[in-house]
Every structure is written in structure tokens, then in C-alpha cells.
PDB file of N, CA, C and O in Angstrom:
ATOM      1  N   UNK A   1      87.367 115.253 116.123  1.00  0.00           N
ATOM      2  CA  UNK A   1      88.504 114.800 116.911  1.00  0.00           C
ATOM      3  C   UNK A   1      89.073 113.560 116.227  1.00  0.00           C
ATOM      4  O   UNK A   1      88.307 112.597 116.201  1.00  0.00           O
ATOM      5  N   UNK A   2      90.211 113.412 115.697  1.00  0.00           N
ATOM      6  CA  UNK A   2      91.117 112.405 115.374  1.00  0.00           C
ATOM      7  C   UNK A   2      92.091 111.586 116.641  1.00  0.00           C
ATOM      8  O   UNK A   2      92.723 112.235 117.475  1.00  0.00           O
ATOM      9  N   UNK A   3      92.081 110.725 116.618  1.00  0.00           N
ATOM     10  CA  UNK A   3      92.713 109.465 116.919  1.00  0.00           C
ATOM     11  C   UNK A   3      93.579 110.484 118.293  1.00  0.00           C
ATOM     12  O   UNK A   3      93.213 110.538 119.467  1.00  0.00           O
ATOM     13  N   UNK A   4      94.811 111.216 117.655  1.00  0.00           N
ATOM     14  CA  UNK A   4      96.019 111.505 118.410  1.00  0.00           C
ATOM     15  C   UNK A   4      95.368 113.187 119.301  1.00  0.00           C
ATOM     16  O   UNK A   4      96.046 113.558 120.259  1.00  0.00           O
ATOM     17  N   UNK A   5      94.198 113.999 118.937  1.00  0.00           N
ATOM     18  CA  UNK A   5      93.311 114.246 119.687  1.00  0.00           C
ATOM     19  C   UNK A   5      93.004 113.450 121.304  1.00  0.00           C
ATOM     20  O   UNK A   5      93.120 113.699 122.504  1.00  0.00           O
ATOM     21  N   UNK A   6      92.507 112.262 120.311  1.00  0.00           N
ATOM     22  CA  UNK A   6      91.689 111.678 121.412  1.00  0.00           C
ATOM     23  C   UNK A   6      92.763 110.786 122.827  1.00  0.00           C
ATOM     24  O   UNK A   6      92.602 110.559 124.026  1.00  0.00           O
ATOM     25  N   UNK A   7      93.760 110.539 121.873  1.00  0.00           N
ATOM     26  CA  UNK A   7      94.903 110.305 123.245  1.00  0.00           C
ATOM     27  C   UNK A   7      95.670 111.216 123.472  1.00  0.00           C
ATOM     28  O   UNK A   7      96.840 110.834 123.496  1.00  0.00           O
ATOM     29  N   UNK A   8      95.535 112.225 123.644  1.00  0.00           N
ATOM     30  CA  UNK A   8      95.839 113.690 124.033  1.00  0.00           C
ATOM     31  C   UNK A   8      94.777 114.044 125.180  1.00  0.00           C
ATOM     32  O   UNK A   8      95.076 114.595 126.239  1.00  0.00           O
ATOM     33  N   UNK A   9      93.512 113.649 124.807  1.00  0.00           N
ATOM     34  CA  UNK A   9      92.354 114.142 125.613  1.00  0.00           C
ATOM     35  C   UNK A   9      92.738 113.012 126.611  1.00  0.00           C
ATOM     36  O   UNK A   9      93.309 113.368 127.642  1.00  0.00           O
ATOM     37  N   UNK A  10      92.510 111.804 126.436  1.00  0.00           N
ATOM     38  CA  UNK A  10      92.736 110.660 127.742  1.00  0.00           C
ATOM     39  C   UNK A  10      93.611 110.787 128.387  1.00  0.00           C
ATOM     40  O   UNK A  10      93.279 110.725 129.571  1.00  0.00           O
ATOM     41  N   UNK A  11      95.330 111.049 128.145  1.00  0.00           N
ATOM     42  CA  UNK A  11      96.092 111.293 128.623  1.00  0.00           C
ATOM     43  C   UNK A  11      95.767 112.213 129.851  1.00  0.00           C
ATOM     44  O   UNK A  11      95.707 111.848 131.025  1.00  0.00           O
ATOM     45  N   UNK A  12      95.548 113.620 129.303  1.00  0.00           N
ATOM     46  CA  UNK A  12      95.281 114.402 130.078  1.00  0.00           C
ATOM     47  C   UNK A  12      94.331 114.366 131.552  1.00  0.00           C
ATOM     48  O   UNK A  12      94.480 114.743 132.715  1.00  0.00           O
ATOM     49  N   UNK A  13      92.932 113.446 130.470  1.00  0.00           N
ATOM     50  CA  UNK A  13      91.919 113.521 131.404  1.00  0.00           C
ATOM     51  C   UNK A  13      92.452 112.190 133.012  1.00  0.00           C
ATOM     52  O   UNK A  13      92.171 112.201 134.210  1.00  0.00           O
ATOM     53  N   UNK A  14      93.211 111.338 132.220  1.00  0.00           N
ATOM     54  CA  UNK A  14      93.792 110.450 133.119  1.00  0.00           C
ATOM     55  C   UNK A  14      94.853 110.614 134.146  1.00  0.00           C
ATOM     56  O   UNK A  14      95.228 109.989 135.138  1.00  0.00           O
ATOM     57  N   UNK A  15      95.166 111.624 133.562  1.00  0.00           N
ATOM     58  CA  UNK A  15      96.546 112.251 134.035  1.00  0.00           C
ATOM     59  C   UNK A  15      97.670 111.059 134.026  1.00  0.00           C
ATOM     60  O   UNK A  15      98.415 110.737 134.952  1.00  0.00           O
ATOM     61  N   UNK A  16      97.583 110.536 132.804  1.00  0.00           N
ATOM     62  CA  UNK A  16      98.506 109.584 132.045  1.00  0.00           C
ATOM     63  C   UNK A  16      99.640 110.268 131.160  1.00  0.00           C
ATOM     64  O   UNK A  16      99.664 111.486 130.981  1.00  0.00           O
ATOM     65  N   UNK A  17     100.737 109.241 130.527  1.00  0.00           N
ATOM     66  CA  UNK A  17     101.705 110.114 129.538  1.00  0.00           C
ATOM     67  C   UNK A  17     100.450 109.278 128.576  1.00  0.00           C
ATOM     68  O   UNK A  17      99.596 108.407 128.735  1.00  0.00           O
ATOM     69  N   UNK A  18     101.162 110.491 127.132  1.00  0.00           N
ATOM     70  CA  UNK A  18     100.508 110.311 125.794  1.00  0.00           C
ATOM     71  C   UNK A  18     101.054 108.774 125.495  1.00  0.00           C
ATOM     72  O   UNK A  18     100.324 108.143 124.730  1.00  0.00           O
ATOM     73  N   UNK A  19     101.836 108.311 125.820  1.00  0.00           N
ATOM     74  CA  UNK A  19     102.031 107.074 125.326  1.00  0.00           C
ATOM     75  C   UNK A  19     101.420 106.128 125.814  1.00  0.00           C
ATOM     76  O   UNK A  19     101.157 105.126 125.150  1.00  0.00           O
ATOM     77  N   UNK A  20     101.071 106.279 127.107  1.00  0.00           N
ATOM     78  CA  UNK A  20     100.025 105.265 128.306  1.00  0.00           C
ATOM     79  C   UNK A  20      98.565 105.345 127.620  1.00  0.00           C
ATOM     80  O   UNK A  20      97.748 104.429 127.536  1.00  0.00           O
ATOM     81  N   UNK A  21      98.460 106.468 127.221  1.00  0.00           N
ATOM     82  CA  UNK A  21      97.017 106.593 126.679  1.00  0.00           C
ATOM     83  C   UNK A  21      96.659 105.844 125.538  1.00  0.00           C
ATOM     84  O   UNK A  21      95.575 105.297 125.332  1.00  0.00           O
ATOM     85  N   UNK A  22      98.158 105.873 124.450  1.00  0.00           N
ATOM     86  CA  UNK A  22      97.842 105.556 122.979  1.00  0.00           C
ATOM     87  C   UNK A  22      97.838 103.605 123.298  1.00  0.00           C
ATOM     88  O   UNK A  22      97.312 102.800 122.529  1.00  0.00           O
ATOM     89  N   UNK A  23      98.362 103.341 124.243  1.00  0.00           N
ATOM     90  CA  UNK A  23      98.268 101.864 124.178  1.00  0.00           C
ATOM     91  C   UNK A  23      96.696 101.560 124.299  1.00  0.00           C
ATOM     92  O   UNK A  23      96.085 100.855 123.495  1.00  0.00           O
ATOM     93  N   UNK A  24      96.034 102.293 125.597  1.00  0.00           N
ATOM     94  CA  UNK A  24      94.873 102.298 125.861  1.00  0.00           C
ATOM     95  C   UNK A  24      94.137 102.174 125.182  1.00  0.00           C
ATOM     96  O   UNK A  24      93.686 101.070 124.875  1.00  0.00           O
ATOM     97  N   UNK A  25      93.670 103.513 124.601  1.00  0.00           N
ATOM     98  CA  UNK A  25      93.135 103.439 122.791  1.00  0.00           C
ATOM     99  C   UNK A  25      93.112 102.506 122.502  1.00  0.00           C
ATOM    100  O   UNK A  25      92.155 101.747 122.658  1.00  0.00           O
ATOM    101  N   UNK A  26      94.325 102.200 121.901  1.00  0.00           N
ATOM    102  CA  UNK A  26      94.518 101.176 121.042  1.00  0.00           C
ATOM    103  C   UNK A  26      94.230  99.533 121.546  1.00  0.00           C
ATOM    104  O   UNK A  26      94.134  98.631 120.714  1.00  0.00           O
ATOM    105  N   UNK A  27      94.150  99.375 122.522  1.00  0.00           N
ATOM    106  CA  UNK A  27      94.011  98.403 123.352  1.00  0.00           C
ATOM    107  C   UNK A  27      92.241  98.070 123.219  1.00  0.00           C
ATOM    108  O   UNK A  27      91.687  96.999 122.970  1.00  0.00           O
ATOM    109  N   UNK A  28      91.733  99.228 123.450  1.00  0.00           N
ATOM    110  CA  UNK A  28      90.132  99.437 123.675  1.00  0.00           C
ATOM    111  C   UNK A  28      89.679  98.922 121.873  1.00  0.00           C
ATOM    112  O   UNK A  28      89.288  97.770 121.682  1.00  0.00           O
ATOM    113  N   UNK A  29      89.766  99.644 121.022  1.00  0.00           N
ATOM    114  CA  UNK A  29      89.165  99.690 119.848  1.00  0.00           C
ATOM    115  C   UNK A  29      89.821  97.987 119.003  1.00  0.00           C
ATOM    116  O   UNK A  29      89.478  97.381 117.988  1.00  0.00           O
ATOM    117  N   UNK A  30      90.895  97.738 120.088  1.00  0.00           N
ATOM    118  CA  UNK A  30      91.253  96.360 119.483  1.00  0.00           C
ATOM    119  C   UNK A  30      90.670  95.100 119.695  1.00  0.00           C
ATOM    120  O   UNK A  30      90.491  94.210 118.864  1.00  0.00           O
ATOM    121  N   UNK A  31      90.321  95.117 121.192  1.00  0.00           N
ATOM    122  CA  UNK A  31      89.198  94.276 121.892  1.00  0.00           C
ATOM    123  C   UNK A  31      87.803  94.582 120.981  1.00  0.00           C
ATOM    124  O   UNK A  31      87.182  93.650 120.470  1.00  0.00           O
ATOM    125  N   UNK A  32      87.443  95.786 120.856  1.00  0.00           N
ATOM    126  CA  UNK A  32      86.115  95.848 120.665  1.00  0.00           C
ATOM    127  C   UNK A  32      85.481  94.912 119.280  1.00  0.00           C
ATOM    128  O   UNK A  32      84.484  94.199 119.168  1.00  0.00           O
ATOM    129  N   UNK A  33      86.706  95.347 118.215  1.00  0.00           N
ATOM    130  CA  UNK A  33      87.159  94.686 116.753  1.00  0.00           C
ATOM    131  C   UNK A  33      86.826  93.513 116.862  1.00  0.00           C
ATOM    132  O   UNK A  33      85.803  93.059 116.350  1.00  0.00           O
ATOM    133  N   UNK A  34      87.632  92.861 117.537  1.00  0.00           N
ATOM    134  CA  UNK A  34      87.664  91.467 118.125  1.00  0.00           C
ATOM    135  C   UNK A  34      86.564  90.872 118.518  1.00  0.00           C
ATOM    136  O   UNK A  34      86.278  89.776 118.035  1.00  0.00           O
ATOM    137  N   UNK A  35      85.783  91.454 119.422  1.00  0.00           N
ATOM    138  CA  UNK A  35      84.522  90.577 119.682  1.00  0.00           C
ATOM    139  C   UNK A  35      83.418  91.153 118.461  1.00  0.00           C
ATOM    140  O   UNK A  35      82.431  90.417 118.474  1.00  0.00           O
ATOM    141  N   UNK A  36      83.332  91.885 117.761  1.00  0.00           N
ATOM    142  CA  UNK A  36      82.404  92.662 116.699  1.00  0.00           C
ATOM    143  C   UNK A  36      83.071  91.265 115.784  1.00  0.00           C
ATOM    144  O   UNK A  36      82.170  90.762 115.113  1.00  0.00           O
ATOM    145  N   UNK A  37      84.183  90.666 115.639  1.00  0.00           N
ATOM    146  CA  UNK A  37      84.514  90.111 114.691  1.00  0.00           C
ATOM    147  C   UNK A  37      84.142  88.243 114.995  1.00  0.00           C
ATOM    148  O   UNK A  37      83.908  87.331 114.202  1.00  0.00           O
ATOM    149  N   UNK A  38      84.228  88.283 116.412  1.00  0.00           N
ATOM    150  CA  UNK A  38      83.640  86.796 116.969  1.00  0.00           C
ATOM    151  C   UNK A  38      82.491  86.588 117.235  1.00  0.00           C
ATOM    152  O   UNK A  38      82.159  85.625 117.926  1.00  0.00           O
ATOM    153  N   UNK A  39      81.286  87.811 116.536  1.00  0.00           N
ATOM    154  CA  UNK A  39      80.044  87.935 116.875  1.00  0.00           C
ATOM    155  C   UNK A  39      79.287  88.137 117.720  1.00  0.00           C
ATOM    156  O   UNK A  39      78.111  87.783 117.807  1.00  0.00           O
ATOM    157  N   UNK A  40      80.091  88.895 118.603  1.00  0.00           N
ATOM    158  CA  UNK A  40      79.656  89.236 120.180  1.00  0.00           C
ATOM    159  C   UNK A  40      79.191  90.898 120.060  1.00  0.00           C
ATOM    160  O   UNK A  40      79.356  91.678 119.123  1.00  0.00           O
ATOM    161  N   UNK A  41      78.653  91.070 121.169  1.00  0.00           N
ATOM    162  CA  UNK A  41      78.672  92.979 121.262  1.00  0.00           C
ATOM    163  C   UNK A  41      79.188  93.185 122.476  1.00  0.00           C
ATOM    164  O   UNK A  41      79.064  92.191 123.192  1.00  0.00           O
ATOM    165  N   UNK A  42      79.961  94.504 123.213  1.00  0.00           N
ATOM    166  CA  UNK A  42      80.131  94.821 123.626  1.00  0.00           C
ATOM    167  C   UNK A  42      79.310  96.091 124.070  1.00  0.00           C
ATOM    168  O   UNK A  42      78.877  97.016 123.382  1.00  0.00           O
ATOM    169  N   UNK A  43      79.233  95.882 125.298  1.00  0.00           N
ATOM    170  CA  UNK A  43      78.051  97.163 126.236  1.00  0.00           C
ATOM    171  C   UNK A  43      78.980  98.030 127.386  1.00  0.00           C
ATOM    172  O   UNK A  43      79.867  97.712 128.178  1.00  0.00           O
ATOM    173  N   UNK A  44      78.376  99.127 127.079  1.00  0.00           N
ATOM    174  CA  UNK A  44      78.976 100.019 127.852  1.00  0.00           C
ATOM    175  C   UNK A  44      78.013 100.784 128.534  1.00  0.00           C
ATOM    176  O   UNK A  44      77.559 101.856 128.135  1.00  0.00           O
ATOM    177  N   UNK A  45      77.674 100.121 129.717  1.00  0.00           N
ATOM    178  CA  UNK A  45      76.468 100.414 130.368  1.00  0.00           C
ATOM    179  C   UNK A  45      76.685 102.479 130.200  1.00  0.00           C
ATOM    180  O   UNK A  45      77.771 103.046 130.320  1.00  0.00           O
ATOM    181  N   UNK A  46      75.503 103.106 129.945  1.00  0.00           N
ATOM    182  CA  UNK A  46      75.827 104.482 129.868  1.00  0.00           C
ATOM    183  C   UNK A  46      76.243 104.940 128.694  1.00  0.00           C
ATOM    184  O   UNK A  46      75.832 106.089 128.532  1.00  0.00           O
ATOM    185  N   UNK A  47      76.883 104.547 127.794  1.00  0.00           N
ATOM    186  CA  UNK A  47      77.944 104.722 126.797  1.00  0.00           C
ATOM    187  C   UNK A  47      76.959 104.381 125.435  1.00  0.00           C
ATOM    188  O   UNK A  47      76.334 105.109 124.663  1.00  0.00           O
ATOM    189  N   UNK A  48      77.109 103.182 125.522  1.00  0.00           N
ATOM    190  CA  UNK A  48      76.299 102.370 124.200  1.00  0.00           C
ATOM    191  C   UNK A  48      76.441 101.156 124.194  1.00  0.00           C
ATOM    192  O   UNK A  48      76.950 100.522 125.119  1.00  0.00           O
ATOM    193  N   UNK A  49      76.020 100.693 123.176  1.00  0.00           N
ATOM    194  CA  UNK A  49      76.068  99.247 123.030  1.00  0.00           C
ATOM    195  C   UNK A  49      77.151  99.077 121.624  1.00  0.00           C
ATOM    196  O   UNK A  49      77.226 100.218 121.168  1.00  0.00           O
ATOM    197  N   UNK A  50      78.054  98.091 120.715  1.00  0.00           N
ATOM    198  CA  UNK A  50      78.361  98.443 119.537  1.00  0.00           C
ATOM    199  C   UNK A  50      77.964  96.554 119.374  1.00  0.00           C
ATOM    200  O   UNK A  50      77.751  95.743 120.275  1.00  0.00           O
ATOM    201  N   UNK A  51      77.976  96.451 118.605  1.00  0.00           N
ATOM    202  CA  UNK A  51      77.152  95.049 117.638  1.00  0.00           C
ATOM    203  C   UNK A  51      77.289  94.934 116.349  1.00  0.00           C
ATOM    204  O   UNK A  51      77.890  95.801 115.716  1.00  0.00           O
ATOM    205  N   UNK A  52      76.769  93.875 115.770  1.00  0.00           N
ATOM    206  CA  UNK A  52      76.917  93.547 114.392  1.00  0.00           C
ATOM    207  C   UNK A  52      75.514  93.380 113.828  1.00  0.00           C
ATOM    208  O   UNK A  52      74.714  92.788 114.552  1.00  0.00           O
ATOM    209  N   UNK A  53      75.227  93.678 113.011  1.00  0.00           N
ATOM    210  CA  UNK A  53      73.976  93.385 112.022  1.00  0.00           C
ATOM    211  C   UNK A  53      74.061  92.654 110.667  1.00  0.00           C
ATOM    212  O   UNK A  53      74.900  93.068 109.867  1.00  0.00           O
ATOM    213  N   UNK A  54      73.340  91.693 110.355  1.00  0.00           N
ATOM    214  CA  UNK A  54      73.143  91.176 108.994  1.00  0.00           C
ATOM    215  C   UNK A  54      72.575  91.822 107.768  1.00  0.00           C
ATOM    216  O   UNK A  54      71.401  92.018 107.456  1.00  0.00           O
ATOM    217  N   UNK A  55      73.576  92.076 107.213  1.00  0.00           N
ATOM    218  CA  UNK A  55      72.847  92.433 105.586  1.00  0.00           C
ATOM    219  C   UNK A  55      73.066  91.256 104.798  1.00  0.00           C
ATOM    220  O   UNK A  55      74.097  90.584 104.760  1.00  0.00           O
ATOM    221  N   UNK A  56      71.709  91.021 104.004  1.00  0.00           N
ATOM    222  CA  UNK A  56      71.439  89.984 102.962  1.00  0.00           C
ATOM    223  C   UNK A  56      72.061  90.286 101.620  1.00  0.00           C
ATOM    224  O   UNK A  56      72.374  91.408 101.222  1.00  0.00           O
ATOM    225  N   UNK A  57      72.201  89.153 100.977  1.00  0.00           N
ATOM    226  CA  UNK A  57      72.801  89.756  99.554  1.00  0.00           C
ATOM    227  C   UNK A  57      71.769  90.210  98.739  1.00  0.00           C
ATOM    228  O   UNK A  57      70.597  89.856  98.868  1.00  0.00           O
ATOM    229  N   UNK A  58      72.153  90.926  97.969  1.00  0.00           N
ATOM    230  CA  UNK A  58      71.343  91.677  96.933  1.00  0.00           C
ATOM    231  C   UNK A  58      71.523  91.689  95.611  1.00  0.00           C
ATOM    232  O   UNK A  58      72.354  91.000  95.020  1.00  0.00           O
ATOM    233  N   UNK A  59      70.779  92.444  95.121  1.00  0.00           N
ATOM    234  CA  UNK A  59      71.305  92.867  93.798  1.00  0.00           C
ATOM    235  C   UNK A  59      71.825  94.501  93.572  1.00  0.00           C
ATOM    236  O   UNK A  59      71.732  94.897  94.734  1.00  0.00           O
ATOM    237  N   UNK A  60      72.131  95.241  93.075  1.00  0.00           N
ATOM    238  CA  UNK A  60      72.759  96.650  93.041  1.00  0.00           C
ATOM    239  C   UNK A  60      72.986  96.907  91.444  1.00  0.00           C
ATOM    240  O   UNK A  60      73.043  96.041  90.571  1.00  0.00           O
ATOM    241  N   UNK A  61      73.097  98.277  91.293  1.00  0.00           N
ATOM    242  CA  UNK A  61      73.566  98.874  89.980  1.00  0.00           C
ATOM    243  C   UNK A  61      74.924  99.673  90.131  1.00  0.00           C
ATOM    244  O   UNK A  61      75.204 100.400  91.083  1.00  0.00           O
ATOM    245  N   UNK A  62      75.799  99.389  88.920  1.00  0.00           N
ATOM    246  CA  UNK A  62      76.815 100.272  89.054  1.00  0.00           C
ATOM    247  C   UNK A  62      76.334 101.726  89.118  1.00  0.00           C
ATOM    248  O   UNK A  62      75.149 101.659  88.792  1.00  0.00           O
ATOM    249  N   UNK A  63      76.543 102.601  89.291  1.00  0.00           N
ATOM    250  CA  UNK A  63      76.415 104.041  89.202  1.00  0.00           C
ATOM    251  C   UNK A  63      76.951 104.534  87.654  1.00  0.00           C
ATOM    252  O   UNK A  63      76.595 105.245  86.714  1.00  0.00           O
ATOM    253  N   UNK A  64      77.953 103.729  88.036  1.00  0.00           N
ATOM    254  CA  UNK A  64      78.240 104.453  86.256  1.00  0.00           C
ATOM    255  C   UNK A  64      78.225 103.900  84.790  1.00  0.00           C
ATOM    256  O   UNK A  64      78.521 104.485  83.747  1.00  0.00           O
ATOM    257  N   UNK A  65      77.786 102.574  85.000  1.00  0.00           N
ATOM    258  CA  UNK A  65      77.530 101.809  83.956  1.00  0.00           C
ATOM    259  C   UNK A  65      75.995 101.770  84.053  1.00  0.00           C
ATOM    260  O   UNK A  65      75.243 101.650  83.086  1.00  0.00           O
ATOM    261  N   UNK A  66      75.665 101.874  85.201  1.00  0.00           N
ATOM    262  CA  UNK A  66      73.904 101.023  85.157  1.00  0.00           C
ATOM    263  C   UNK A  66      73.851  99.626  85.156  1.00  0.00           C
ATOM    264  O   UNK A  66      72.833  98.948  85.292  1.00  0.00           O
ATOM    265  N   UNK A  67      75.135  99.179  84.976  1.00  0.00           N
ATOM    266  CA  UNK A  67      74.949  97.455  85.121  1.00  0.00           C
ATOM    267  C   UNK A  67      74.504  96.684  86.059  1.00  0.00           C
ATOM    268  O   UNK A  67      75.076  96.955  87.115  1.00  0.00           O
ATOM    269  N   UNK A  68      73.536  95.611  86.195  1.00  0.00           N
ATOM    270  CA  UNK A  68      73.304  94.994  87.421  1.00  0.00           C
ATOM    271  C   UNK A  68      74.708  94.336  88.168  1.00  0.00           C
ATOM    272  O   UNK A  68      75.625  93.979  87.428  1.00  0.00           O
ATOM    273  N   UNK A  69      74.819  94.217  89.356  1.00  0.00           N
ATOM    274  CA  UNK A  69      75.439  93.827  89.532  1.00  0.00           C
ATOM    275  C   UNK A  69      75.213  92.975  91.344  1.00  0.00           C
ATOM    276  O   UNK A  69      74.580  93.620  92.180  1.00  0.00           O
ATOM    277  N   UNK A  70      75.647  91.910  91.640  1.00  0.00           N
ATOM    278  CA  UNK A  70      75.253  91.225  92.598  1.00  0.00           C
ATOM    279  C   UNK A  70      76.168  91.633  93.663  1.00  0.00           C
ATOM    280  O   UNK A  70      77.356  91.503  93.365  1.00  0.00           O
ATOM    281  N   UNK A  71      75.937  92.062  94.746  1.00  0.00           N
ATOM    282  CA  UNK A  71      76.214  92.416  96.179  1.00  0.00           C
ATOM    283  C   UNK A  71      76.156  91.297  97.089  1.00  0.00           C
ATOM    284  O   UNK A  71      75.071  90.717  97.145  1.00  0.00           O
ATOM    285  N   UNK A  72      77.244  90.808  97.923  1.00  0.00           N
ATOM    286  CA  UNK A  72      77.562  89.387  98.534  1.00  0.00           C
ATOM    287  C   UNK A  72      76.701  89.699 100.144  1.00  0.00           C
ATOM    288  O   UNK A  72      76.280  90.656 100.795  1.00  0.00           O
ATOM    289  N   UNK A  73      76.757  88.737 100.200  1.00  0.00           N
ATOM    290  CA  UNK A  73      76.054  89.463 102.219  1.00  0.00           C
ATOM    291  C   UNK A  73      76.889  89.596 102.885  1.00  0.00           C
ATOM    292  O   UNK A  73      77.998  89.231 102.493  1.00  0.00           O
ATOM    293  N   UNK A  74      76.741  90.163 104.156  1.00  0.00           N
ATOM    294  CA  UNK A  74      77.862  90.770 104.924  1.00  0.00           C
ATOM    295  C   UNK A  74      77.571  91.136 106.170  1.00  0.00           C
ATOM    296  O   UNK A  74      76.398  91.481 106.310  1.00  0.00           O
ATOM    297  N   UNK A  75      78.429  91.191 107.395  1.00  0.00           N
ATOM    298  CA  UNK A  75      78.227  91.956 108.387  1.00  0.00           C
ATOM    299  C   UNK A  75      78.640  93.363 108.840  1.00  0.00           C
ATOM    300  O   UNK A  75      79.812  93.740 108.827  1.00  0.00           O
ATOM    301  N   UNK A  76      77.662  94.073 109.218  1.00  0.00           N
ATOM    302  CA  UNK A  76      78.442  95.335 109.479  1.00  0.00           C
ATOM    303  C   UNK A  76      78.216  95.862 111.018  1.00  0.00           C
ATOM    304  O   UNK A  76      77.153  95.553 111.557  1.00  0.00           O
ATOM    305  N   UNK A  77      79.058  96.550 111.657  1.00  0.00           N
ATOM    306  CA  UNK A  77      79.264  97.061 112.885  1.00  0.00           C
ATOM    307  C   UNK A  77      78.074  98.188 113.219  1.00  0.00           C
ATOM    308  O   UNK A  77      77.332  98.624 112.338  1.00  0.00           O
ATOM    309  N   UNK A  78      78.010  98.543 114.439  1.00  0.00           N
ATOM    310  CA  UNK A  78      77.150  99.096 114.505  1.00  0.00           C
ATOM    311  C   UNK A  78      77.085  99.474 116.228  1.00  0.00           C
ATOM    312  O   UNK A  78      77.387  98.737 117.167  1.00  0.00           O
ATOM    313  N   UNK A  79      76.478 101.172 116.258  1.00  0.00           N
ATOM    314  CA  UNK A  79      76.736 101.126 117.554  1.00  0.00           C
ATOM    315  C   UNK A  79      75.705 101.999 118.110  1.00  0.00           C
ATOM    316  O   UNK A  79      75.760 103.106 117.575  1.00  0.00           O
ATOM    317  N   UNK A  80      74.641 101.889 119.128  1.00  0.00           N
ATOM    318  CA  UNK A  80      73.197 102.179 119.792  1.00  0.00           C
ATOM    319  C   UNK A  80      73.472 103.151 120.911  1.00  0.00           C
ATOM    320  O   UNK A  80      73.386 102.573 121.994  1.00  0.00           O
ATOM    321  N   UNK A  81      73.825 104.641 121.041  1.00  0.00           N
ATOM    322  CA  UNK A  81      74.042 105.178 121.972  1.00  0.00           C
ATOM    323  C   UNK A  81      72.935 104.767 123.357  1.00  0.00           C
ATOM    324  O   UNK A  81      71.759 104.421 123.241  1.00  0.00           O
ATOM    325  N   UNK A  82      73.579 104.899 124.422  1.00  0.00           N
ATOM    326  CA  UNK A  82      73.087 104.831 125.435  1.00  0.00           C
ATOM    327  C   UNK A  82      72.111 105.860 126.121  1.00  0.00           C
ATOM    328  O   UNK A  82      72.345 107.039 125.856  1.00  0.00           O
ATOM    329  N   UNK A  83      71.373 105.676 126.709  1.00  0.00           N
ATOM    330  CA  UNK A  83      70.463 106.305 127.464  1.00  0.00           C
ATOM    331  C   UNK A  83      71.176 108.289 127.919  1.00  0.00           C
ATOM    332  O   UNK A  83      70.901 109.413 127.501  1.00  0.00           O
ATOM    333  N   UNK A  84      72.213 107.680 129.030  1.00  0.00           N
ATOM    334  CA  UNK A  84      73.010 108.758 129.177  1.00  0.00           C
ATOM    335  C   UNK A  84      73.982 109.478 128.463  1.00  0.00           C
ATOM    336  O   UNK A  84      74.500 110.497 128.922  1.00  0.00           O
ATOM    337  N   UNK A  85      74.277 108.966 127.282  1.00  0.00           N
ATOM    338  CA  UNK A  85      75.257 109.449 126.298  1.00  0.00           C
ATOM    339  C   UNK A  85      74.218 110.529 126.056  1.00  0.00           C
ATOM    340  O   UNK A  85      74.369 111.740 126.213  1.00  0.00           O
ATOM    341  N   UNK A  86      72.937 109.759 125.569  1.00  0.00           N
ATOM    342  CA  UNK A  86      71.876 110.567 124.834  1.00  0.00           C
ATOM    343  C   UNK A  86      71.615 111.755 125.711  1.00  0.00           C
ATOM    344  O   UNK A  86      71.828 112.885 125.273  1.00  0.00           O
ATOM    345  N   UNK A  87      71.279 111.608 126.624  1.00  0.00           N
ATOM    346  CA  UNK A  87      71.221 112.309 127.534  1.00  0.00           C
ATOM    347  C   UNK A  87      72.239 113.950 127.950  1.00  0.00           C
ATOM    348  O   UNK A  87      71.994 115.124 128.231  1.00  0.00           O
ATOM    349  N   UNK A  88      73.398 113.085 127.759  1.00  0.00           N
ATOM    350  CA  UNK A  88      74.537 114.238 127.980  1.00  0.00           C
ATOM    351  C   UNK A  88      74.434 115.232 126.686  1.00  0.00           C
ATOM    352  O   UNK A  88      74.470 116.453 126.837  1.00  0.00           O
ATOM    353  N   UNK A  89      74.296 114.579 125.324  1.00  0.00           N
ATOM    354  CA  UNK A  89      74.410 115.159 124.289  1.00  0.00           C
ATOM    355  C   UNK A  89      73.432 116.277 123.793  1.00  0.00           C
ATOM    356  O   UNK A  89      73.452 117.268 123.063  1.00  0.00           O
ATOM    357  N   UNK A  90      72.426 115.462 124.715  1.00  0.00           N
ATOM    358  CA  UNK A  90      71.252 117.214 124.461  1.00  0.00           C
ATOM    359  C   UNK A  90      70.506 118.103 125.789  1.00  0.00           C
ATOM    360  O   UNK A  90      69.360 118.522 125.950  1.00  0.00           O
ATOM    361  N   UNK A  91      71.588 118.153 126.523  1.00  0.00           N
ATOM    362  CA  UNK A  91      71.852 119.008 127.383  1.00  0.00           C
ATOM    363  C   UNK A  91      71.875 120.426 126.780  1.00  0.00           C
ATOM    364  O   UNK A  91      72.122 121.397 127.495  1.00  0.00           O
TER     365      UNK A  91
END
């Protein structure tokens, strides 16, 4: 499912117009950005959790040279399905 899928599906399921939905969306995944980016997580009791994790810097090889090469540290996103997500999904 892509993006205009998925505000197609909300719309519907909301019984919203497609345009009420796409703000929504867009509204939702913009907040979420936002606190993933101010170091917060956001919980969706049921749903999941989404968060940030620390990766350390490293070292790495090119693939196509073989050269060493140094990898900076970084944060990356990350998201812990919930109990009932899990749940629904292996029904």
C-alpha cells in the first residue's frame, strides 16, 4: 500500500473526503518526524511504539573498492509493534 492507497483507505474508513484524509496523513507522519527528531518516541497504545536508537561510529568497507572507510554515528528511527497489532497480524 502506497501513501495515496492509504488516504483512500482513511478517507473511506472515516467517511472523510480524500483531501481531509491526505492532511491527516500528512499531519500524523509529520508530528511523528518531529518528535523522532527532538528525541522523543511516540506510543500508540495497541499500535506500537516508534523511537530512535543510537548507532556508534564505525569503521566499514567500500563494496567496491574494499577501501576502509569511516562511518559517522547516527540516529535511526525505529518502530516496536504492539502487543495487539501483533496479535491482529497472526490471526
Amino acid at each position: 500500500m502506497n501513501k495515496m492507497e492509504l488516504v483512500a483507505a482513511v478517507a473511506e474508513k472515516a467517511e472523510i473526503s480524500k483531501k481531509d484524509a491526505d492532511k491527516a496523513v500528512k499531519a500524523l507522519t509529520d508530528v511523528i518526524a518531529e518528535e523522532l527528531k527532538a528525541g522523543g518516541k511516540v506510543q500508540l497504545v495497541g499500535f506500537g511504539t516508534f523511537e530512535t536508537s543510537a548507532r556508534e561510529a564505525r569503521e566499514g568497507r567500500n563494496p567496491r573498492t574494499g577501501e576502509s572507510m569511516s562511518i559517522p554515528a547516527s540516529r535511526m528511527p525505529k518502530f516496536k509493534a504492539g502487543k495487539a497489532l501483533k496479535d491482529m497480524v497472526n490471526e
